[in-house]
C-alpha positions in Angstrom: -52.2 -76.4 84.2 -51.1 -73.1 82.2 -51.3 -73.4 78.2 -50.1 -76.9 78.6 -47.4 -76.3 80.9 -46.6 -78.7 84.2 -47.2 -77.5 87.4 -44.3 -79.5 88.7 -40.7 -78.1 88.1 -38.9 -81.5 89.2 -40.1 -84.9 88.5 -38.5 -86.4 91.9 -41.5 -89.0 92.7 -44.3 -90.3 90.5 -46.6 -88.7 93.3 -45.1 -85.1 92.1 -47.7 -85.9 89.4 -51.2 -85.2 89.1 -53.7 -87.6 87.1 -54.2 -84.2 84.7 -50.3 -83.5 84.1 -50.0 -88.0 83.6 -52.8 -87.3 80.9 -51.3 -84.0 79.2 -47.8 -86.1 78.9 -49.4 -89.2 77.7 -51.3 -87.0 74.9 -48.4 -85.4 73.9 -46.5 -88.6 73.8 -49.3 -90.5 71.9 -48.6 -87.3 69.2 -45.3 -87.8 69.4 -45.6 -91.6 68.4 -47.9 -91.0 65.6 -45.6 -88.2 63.7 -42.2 -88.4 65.4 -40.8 -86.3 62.2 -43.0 -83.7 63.5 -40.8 -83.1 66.5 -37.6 -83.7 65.4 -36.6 -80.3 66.1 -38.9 -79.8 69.0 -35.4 -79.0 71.8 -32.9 -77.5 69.2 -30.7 -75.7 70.8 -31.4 -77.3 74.4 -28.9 -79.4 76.4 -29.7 -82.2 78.7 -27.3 -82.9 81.6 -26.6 -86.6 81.9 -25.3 -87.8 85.6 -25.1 -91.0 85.9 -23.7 -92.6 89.5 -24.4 -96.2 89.3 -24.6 -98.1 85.8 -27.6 -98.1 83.5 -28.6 -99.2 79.9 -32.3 -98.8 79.0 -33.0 -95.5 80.7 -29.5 -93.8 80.1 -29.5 -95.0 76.6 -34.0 -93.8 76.2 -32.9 -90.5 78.0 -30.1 -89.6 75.6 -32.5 -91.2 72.1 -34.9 -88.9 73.6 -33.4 -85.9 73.4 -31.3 -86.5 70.5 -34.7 -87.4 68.3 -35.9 -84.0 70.0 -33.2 -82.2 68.0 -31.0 -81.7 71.0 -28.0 -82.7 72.3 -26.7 -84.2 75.7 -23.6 -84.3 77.6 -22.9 -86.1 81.4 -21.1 -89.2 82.5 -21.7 -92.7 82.8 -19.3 -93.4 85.5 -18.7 -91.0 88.9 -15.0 -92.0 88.3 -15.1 -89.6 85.1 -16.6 -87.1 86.7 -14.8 -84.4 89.8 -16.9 -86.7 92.2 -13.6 -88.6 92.3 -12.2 -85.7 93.8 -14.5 -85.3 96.8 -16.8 -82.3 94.8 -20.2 -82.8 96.9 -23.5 -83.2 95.0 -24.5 -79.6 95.7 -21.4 -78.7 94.2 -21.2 -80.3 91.0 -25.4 -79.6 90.0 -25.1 -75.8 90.9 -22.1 -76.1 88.2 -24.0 -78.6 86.0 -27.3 -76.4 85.9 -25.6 -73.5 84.7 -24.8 -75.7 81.4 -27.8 -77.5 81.2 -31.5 -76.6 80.5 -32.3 -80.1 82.2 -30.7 -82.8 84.5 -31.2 -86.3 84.3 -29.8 -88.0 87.2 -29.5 -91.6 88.5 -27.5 -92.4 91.8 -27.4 -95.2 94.2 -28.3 -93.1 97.2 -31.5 -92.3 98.3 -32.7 -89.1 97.9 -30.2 -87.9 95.5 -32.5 -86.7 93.2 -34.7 -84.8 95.9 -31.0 -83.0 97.0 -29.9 -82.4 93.4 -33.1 -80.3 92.7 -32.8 -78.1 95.8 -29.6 -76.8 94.1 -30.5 -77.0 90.5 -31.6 -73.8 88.3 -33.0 -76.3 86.0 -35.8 -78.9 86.3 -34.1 -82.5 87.6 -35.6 -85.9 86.8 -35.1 -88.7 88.9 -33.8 -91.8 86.8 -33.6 -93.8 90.1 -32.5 -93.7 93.5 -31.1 -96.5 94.7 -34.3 -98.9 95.8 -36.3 -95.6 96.4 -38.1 -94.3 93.3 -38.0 -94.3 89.7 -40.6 -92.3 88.4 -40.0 -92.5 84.6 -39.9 -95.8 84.1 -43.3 -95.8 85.5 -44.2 -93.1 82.5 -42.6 -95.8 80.7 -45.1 -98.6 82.9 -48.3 -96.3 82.2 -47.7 -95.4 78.6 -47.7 -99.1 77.6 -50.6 -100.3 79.5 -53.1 -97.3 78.1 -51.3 -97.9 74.8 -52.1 -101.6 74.5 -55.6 -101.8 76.6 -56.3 -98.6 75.4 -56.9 -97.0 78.9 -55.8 -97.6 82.7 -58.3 -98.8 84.9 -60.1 -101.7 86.4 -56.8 -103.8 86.8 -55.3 -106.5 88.7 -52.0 -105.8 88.6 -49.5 -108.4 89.7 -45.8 -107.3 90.9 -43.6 -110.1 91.3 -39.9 -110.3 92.5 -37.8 -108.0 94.8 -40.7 -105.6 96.2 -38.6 -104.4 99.0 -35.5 -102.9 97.1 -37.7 -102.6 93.8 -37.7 -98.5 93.1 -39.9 -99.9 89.5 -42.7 -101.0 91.9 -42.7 -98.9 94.2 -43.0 -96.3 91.6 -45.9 -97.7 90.0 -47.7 -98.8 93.1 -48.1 -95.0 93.5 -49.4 -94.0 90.3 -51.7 -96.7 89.7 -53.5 -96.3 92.9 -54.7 -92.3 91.1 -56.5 -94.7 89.0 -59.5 -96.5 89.2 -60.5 -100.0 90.3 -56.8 -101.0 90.6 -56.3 -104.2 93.0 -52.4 -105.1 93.8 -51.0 -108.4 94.0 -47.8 -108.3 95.7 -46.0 -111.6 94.7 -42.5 -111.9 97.1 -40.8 -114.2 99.3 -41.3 -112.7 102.6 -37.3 -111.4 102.9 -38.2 -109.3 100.2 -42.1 -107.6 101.1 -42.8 -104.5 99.8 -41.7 -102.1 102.8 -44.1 -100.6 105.2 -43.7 -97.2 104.1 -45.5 -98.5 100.5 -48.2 -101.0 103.0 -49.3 -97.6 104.9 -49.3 -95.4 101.1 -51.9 -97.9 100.0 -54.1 -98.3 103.3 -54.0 -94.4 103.3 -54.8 -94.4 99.9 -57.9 -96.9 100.4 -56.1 -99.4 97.6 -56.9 -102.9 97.8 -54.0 -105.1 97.9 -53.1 -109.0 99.3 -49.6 -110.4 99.7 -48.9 -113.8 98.3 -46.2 -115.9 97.7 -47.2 -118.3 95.0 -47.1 -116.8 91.5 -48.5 -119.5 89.6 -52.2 -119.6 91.6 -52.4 -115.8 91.3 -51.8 -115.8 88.0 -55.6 -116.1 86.6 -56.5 -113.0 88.2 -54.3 -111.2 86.9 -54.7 -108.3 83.8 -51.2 -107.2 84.6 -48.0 -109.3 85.5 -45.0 -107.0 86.2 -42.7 -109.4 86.7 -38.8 -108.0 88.0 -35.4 -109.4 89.2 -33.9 -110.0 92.3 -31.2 -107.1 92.5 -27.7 -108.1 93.5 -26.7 -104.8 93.6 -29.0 -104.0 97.0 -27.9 -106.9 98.8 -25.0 -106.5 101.0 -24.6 -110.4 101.8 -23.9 -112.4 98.8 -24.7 -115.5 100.0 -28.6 -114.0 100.7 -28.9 -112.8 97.4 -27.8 -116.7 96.1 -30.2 -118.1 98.3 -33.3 -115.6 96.9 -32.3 -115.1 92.7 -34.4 -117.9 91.2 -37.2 -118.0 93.3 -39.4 -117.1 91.2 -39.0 -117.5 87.5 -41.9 -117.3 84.5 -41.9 -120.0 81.8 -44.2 -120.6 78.9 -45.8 -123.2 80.7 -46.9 -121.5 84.1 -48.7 -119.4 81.4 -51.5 -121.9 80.4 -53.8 -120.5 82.9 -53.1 -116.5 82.8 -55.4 -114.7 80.8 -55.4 -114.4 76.7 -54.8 -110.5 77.1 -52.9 -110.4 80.2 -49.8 -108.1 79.6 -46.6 -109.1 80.5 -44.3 -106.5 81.9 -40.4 -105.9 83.2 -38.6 -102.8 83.5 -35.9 -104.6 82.0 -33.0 -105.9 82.3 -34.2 -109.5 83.2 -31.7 -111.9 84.7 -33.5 -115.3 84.8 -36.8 -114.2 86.1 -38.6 -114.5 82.6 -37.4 -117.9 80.5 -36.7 -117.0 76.9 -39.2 -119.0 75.7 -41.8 -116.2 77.3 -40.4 -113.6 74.5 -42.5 -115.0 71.8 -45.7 -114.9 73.3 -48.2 -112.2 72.3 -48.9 -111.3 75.8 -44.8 -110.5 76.7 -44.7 -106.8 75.7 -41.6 -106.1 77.8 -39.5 -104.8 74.9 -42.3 -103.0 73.5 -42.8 -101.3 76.9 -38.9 -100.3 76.2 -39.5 -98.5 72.6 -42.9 -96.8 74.7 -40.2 -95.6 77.4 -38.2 -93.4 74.4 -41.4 -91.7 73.6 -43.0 -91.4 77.1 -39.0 -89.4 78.0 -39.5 -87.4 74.8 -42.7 -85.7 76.3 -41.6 -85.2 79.5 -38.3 -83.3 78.6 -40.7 -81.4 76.4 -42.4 -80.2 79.3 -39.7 -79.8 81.6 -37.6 -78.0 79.2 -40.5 -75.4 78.9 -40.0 -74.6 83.1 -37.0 -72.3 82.1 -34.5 -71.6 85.0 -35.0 -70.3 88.1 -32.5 -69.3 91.3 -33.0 -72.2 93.9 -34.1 -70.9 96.9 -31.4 -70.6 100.0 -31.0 -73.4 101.9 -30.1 -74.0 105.9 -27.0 -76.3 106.4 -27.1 -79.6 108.1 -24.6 -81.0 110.3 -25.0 -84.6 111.0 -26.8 -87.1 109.4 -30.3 -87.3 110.7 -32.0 -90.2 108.7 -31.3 -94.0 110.3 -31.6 -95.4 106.5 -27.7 -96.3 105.8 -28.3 -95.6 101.9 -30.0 -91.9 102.4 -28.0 -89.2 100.6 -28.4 -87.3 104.3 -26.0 -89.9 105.2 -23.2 -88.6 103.4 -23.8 -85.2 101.8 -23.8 -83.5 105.6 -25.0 -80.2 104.3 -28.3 -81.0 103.5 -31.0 -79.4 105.2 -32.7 -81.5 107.6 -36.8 -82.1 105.9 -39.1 -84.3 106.5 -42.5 -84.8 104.7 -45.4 -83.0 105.9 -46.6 -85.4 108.6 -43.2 -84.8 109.8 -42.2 -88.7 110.6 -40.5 -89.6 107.4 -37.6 -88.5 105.9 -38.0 -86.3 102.8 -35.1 -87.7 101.2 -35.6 -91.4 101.0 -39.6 -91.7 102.8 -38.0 -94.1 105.4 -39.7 -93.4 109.2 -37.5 -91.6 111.0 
């Protein structure tokens, strides 16, 4: 790292992130927390580009605090209806005119791989606010921040993700920066219908990460340092009566607490549905709405640093002609043009990480 500058230009995946750059943003942010005033006109002048494709409180509403608190100023949609996408205008089409506004993009869509094919196009820097059950690589700033900020450091954990593994972009996210750290061990709490997907099982045997799969939350739950607990997600499920038969299996009450540790944290990415009772909200260990307030600061650092990147002409890029990836909710799947990449072991897609 250059005179404090990322060596990433995109934040697409968490992995896009080395321990040192983690450890430069979380400084910063931790400076940012303790003298906000000193940075409130830290991005005058600079715009953020809002794109929003599929609905979002938390990290639309921390994106926009973020930069407004920075001293600059935002402008996007919430709704693809708003926006030319109503009209047909391809992804390519509306970042290339986007970026030429912007000095960052901020971008959430349902698809996988969106963000990966916005930032081929983009003259600014693009962060991924979630791709459909793919990634979501700042809420996991969001994750980090508030674990080194209340156990003042990130290491020697057993971390406990409960809920919808397989569609949960949160987890998945996390699972990949956590394993940069230290004495990490996973517990992967999920009905079997929702597993966390082989493509995360093979990241973590790769990575030499200890993990078990269980399906009883309650007699894992005096192991555990961490409990990320998060909800089943309607919107991924394309049979209703499935996602009826799957929504309350797991839900945490005061009482299943009694044998969970006195510092254990307890974590969601928000929002809850009825995964977490309210009467968890008043226990010292539930820091879930805490972990939202760290998420605002945690954003302010990073479009800090990406702001800095500057703009730069994206590279030419060969056209596509028919989608390539077998994953129905890749953004190969329906932006045809894209060129067809896959990672560098050359059996997953780029876009989405599904095997080819």
């Amino acid at each position: 790292m250059e005179d404090g500058r990322l060596k990433l230009r995109n934040l697409i995946d968490i992995e896009d992130l080395s321990l040192e750059e983690w450890q430069e943003l979380y400084a910063l942010a931790r400076e940012i927390i303790a003298n906000p005033k000193n940075y409130a006109q830290a991005l005058q002048g600079d715009v953020m580009a809002s794109l929003f494709y599929e609905p979002s409180t938390r990290t639309n509403f921390s994106f926009q605090t973020a930069m407004l608190r920075l001293g600059g100023s935002v402008f996007g949609f919430a709704d693809p209806n708003s926006s030319s996408t109503s009209k047909g205008e391809t992804l390519k089409d509306t970042v290339k005119m986007v970026s030429s506004y912007a000095d960052v993009i901020v971008m959430r869509s349902p698809k996988e791989g969106a963000a990966k094919a916005a930032s081929l196009y983009s003259e600014v820097p693009v962060i991924n606010a979630g791709d459909g059950g793919h990634m979501h690589p700042t809420q996991t700033l969001t994750d980090l921040t508030t674990i080194a900020m209340l156990r003042g450091g990130i290491e020697n954990l057993n971390v406990g993700l409960c809920g919808d593994l397989k569609n949960g972009r949160t987890v998945h996210s996390l699972i990949k920066a956590l394993a940069k750290f230290p004495g990490i061990r996973f517990y992967l709490i999920a009905p079997r219908d929702l597993a966390i997907p082989g493509y995360m099982v093979e990241y973590m045997k790769m990575r030499g990460t200890p993990f078990v799969e269980v399906t009883n939350l309650e007699a894992t739950m005096p192991q555990l340092d961490v409990l990320y607990m998060t909800r089943i997600q309607r919107e991924r499920f394309t049979d209703p009566l499935e996602y009826d038969r799957l929504k309350g299996v797991y839900v945490l009450t005061r009482s299943k607490l009694r044998t969970a540790k006195k510092d254990m944290l307890i974590m969601h990415p928000l929002p809850r549905v009825d995964e977490i009772a309210q009467d968890v909200d008043d226990d010292p260990r539930a820091v879930y709405f805490d972990q939202a307030r760290y998420g605002m600061f945690a954003r302010m650092a990073l479009l800090m640093k990406m702001v800095e990147q500057g703009r730069k002409r994206p590279e030419p890029q060969i056209i596509g002609r028919e989608p390539r990836c077998r994953n129905k909710n890749c953004i190969t799947r329906t932006e045809l043009y894209l060129p067809p990449l896959l990672k560098a072991e050359g059996t997953c897609c780029a876009f989405c990480d599904k095997e080819l």
